[in-house]
C-alpha positions as CSV (number, residue, x, y, z in Angstrom):
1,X,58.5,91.0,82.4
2,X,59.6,87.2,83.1
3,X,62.0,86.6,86.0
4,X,63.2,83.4,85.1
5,X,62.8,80.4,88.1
6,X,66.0,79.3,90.1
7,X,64.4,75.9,90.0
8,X,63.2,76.0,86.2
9,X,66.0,73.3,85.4
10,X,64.6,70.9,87.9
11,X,61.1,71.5,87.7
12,X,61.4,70.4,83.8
13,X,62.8,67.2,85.0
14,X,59.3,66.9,86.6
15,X,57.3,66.7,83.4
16,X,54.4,68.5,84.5
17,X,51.0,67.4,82.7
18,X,47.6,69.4,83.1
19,X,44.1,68.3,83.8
20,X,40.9,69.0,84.5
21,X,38.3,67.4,86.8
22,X,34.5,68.4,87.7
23,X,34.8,68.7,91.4
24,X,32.1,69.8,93.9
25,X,30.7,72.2,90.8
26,X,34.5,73.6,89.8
27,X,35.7,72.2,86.8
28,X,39.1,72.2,88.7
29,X,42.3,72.1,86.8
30,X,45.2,70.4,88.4
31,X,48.7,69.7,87.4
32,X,51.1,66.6,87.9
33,X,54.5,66.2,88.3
34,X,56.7,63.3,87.8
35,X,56.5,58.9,87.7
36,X,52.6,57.9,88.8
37,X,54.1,54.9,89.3
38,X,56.0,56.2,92.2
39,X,54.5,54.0,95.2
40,X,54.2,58.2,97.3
41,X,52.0,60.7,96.2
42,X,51.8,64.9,97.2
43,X,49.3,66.6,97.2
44,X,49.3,70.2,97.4
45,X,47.2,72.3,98.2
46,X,48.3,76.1,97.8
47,X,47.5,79.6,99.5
48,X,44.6,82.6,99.3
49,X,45.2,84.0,96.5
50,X,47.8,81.8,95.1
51,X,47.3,78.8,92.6
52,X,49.9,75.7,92.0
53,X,53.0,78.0,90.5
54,X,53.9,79.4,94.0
55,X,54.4,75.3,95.2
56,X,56.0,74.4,92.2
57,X,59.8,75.3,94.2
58,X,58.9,72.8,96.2
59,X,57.9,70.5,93.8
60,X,61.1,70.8,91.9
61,X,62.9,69.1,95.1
62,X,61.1,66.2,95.0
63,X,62.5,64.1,91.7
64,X,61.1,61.1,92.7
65,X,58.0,61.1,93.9
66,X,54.9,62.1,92.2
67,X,52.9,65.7,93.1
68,X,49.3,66.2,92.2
69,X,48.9,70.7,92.8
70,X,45.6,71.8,91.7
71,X,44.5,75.4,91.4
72,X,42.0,75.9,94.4
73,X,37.9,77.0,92.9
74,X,38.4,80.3,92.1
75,X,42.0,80.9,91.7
76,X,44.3,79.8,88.8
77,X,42.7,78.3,86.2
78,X,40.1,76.7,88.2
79,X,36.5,77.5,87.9
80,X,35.0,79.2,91.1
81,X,32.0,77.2,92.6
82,X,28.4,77.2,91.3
83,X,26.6,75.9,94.4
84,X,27.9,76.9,97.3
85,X,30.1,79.7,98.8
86,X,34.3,80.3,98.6
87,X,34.2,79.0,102.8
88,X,36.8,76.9,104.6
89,X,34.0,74.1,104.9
90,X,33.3,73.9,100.9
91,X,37.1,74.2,100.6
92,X,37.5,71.0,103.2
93,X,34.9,69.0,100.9
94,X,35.9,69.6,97.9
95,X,39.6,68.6,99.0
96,X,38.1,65.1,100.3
97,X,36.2,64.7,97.0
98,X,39.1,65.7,95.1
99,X,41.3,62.8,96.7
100,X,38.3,60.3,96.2
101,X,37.9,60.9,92.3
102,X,42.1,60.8,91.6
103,X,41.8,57.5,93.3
104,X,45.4,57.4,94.0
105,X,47.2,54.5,94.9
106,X,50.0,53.8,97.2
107,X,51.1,56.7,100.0
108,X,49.0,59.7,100.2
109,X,50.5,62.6,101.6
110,X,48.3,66.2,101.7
111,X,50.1,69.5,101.6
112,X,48.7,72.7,102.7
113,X,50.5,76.1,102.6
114,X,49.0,79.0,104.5
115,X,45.0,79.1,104.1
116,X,45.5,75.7,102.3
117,X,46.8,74.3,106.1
118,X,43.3,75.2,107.3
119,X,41.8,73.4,104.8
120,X,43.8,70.4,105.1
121,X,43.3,70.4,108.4
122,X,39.8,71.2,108.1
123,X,38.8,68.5,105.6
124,X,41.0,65.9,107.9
125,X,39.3,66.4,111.1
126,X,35.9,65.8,109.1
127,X,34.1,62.6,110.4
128,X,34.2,60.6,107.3
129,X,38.3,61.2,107.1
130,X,40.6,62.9,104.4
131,X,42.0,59.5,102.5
132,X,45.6,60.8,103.3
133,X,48.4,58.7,105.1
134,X,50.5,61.4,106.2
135,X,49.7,65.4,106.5
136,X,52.4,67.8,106.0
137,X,51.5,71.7,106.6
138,X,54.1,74.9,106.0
139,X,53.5,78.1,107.6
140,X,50.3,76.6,109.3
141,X,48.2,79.4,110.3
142,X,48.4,77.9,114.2
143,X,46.3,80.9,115.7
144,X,43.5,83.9,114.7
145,X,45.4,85.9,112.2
146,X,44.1,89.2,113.7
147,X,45.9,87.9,117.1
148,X,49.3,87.2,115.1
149,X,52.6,88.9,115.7
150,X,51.7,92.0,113.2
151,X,48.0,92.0,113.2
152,X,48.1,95.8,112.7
153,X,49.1,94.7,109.4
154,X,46.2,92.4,109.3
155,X,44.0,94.5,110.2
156,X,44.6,96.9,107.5
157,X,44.2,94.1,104.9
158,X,41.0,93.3,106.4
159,X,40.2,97.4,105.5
160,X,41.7,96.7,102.3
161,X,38.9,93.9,101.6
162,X,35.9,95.5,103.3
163,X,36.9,98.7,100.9
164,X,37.1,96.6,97.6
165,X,33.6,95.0,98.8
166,X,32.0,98.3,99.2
167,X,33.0,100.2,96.2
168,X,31.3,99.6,92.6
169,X,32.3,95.8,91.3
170,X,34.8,97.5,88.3
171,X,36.6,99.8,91.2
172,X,36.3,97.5,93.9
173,X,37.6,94.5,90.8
174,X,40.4,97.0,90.1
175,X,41.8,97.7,93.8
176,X,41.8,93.9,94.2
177,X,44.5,93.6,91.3
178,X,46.1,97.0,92.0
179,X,49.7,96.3,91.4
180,X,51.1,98.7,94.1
181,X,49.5,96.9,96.5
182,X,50.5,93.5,95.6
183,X,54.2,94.8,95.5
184,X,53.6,96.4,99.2
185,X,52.3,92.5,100.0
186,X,54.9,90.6,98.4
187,X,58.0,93.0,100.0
188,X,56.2,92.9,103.5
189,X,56.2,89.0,103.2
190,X,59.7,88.5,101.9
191,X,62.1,88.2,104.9
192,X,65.3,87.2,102.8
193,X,68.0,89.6,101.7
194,X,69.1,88.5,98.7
195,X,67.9,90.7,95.8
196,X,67.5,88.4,93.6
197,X,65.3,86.2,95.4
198,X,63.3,89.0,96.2
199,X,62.8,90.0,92.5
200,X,61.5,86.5,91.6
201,X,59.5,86.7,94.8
202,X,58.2,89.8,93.8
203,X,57.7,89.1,89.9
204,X,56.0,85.4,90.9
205,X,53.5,88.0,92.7
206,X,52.8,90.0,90.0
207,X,52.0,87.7,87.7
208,X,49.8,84.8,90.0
209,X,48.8,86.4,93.1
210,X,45.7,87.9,91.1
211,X,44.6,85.0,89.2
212,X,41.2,84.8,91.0
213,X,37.8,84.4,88.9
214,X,35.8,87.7,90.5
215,X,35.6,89.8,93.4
216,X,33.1,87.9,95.2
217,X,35.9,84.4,94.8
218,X,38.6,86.7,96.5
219,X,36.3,88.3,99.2
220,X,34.7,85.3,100.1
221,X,38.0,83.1,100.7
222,X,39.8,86.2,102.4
223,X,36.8,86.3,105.5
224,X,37.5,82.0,105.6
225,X,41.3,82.9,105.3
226,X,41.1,85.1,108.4
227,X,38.0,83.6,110.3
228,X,39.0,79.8,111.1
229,X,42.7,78.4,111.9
230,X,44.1,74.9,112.2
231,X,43.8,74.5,116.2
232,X,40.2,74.4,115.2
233,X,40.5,71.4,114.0
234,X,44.1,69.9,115.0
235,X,42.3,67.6,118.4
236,X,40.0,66.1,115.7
237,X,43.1,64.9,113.6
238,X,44.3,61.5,113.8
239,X,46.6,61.6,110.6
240,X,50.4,61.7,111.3
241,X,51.0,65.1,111.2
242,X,54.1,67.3,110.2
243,X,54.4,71.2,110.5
244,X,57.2,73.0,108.8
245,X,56.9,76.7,110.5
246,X,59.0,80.1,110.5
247,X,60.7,82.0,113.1
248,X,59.9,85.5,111.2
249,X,56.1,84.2,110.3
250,X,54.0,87.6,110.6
251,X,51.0,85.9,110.7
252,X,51.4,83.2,113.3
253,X,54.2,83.0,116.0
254,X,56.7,80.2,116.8
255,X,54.9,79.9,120.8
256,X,51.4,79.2,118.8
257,X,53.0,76.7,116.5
258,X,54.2,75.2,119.8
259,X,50.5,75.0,121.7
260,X,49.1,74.0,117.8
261,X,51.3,70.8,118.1
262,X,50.5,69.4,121.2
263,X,47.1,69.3,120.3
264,X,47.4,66.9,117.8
265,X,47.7,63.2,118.1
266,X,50.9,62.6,116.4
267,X,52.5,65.8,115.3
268,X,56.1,67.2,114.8
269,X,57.7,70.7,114.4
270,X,60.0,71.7,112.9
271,X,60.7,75.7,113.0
272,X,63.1,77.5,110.3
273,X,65.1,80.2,111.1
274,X,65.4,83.5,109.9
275,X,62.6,83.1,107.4
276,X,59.0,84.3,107.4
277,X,55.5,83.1,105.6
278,X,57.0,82.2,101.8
279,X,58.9,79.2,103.2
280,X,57.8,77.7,99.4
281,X,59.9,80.7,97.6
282,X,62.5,81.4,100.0
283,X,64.1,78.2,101.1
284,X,61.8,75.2,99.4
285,X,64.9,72.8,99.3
286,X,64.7,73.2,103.5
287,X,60.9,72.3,103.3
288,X,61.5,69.4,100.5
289,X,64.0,68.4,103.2
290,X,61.8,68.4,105.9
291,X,59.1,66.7,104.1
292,X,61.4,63.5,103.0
293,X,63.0,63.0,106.3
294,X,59.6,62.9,107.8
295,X,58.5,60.5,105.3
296,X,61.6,58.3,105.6
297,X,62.5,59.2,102.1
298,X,66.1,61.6,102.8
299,X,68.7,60.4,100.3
300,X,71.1,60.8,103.2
């Protein structure tokens, strides 16, 4: 079953094209949205476990511009890599050669949601630079996860993992895509009471948040997902910097988002209430919002 988008109408106004590109040994497949002649160009980089659909609320709020989302190695439709490990650090790389080989001209302005902030920020604190203009990262994981505000939880995924890992590849394969357990996920992320957001929430889970190649793809990026964070990297990062956070995040709190900006050079926070880590599915128009005013593109 199908739930249909809330933002279907305006996504279609954003005429989204697919390609593919050899990166870094992934023959990575990336979609774009609206005018390449637009002089301002996204890019988005998703979550673990994702690929581009769960960003593509956002994208539908920015008529306009022009959005580059490619499916991370390994997830989506992208091919996993051939030559080196699923790790933050051939994440960062292949995010920098990514940018180089699009070549884009104009504004360049990197997107990272979740595990995709880490490697934003990962690939931007990298000596040779990220060629980005302006960084923007939603629900940036600020801290450890295992410290975060329900690391029980946390913990239990990393039991979840380690058990997939140990059993045979087709069980261990299998309890990776178990529905029932994506369901559990997807309702103890979703913070907002409307049902029907909830059902598209949950249904937009069911249908991408196991798109991964193989169980060595998933394991792989789950230990980088939990083992690095942005504040890593954040006193490295010269890039103008925004980060679009959530007062009911269960992975990083508000006060860590708060010591996470001041380390940067030239950061800004803004914190939305009442909402927890899918800022992209329950209130993109806030974070389309966000991202315009900061790049002195509001319509008001």
């Amino acid at each position: 079953m199908i739930v249909p988008s809330p933002y279907a109408d305006l996504l279609s106004v954003m005429d989204a094209r697919a390609h593919t590109l050899p990166v870094r040994g992934s023959d990575t497949r990336y979609w774009e949205y609206g005018d390449a002649a637009s002089p301002t160009t996204v890019v988005m980089v998703h979550g673990f476990r994702g690929d581009h659909h769960g960003l593509e609320a956002v994208v539908a709020q920015l008529h306009g511009l022009h959005v580059l989302a490619p499916d991370l190695p390994g997830f989506g439709e992208s091919a996993p890599f051939t030559t080196a490990g699923h790790t933050v650090e051939s994440y960062a790389d292949w995010l920098t050669e990514f940018l180089r080989l699009v070549d884009l001209p104009g504004r360049v302005v990197v997107l990272g949601h979740s595990f995709g902030s880490i490697i934003v920020a990962a690939a931007a604190a990298q000596a040779e630079g990220l060629h980005a203009d302006d960084l923007v990262l939603v629900n940036p994981i600020a801290a450890p996860a295992l410290a975060g505000p329900r690391g029980v939880l946390t913990r239990l995924a990393v039991f979840y993992y380690w058990l997939a890992a140990a059993l045979p590849e087709r069980w261990g394969f299998a309890l990776l895509r178990n529905r029932v357990i994506v369901r559990v996920m997807s309702i103890t992320m979703a913070k907002t009471r409307s049902r029907e957001r909830r059902r598209w929430i949950h249904n937009q889970h069911d249908r991408y948040f196991s798109a991964f190649a193989d169980r060595t793809v998933v394991l792989e990026a789950f230990r980088a997902s939990v083992s690095r964070d942005v504040s890593e990297y954040a006193d490295a990062i010269t890039t103008r910097t925004l980060l679009i956070a959530a007062e009911k995040d269960d992975i990083t709190p508000v006060a860590a988002q708060v010591r996470l900006q001041a380390r940067f050079a030239d950061a800004r926070l803004h914190v939305i209430p009442g909402v927890g880590h899918l800022i992209h599915y329950e209130v993109p128009e806030t974070a389309a919002t966000r991202l315009r005013r900061f790049l002195d593109l509001a319509d008001e």
